[in-house]
C-alpha positions in Angstrom: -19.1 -33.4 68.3 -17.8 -36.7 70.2 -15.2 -38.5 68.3 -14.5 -42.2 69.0 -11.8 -44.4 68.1 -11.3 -48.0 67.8 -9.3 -49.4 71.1 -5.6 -50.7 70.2 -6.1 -54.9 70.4 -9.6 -54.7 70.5 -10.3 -52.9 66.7 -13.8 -53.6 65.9 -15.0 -54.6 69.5 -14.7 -51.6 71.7 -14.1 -47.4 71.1 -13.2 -45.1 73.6 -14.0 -40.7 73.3 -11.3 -38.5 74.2 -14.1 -37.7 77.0 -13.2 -40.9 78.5 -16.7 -42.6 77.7 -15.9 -46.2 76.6 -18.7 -48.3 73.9 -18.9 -52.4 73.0 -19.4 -52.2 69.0 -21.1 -55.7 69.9 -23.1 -55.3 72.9 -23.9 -58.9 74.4 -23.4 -60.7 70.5 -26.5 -58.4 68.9 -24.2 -55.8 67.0 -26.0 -53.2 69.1 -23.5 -50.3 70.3 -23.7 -49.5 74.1 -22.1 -47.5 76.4 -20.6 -49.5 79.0 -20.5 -48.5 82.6 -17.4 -47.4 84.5 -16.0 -48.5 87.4 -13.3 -46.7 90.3 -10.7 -48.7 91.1 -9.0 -48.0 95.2 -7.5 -45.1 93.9 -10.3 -43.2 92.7 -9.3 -44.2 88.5 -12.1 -44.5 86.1 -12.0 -48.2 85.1 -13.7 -50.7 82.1 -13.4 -54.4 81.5 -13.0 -55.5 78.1 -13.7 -59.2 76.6 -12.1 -61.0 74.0 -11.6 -64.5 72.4 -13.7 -65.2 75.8 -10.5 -63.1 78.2 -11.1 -60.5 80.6 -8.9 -57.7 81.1 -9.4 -54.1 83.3 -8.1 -51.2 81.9 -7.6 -47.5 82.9 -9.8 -45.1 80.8 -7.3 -42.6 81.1 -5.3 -44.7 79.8 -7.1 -45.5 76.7 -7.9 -42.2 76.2 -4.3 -41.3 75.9 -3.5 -44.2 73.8 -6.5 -43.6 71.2 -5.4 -39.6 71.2 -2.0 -38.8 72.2 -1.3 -35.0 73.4 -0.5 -33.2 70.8 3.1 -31.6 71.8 5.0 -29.3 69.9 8.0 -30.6 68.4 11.4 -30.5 70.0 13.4 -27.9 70.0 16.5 -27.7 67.6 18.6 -27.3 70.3 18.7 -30.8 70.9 17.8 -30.4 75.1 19.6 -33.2 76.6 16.3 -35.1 79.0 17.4 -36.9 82.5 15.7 -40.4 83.3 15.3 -40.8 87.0 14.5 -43.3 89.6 11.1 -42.3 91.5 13.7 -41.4 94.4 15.1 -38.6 92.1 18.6 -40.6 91.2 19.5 -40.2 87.6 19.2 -43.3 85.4 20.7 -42.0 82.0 21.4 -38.8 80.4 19.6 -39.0 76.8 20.1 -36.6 74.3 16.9 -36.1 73.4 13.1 -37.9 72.5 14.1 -39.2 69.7 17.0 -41.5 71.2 14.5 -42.5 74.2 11.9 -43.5 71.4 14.2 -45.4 69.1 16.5 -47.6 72.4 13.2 -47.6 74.6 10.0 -47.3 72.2 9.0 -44.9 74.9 6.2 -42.1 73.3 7.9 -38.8 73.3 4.6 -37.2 74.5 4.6 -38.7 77.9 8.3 -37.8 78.4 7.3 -34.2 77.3 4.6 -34.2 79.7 7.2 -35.3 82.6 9.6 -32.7 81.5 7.0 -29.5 81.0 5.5 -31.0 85.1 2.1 -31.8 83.9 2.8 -35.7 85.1 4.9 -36.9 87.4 6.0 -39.9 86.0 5.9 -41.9 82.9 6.6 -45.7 82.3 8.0 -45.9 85.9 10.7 -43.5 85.7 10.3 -39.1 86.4 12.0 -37.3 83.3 13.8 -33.9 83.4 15.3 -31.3 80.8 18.9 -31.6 81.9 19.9 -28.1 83.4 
């Protein structure tokens, strides 16, 4: 079964499935639902433009998608792993000592840090992350 959630600014508008299909709640001002069509951008990224208060704005599915249902990752070890921030060159930003601070000084979701740290993304708000060694 396809679950849909409301997209984050646009509640009540638009819904995106965490099989990257995007709907208007309010197709063309006659409460019908659609499914609206995707577009690629240059780089080969599923895209959607949204509307509201009579704005235009492009968004990444993917990104909505991972917005709407974050990864589910397990909880941080007790250990307390220290995680490196670094430059897209590979210099080292900070040392933090752990999600939790990254989340609290930055407002960064641990999830996409975890995901840098365990290699299945390469980056994550503009910066590569690293278990310290």
């Amino acid at each position: 079964m396809e679950g849909w959630k409301d997209i984050a600014g646009y509640e009540g508008l638009y819904q995106v499935s965490q099989d990257g299909k995007v709907r208007s709640l309010n197709w063309r001002n006659r409460g019908e639902i659609k499914e609206l069509a995707l577009k690629t951008n240059a780089q080969g990224e599923a895209q959607v433009e949204l509307y509201k208060d009579g704005k235009r704005k492009t968004c990444l599915v993917s990104r909505l998608v991972e917005e709407a249902f974050p990864p589910t990752v397990p909880a941080p070890k007790p250990t307390g792993e220290e995680i490196l921030q670094l430059t897209l060159s590979g210099t080292e930003v900070r040392r933090w000592a752990g999600v939790s601070q990254i989340r609290k000084e930055l407002g960064f979701h641990p999830g996409s840090i975890y995901e840098c740290c365990r290699d299945k993304h390469k980056t994550a708000y503009g910066f590569r992350w690293r278990f310290a060694v």
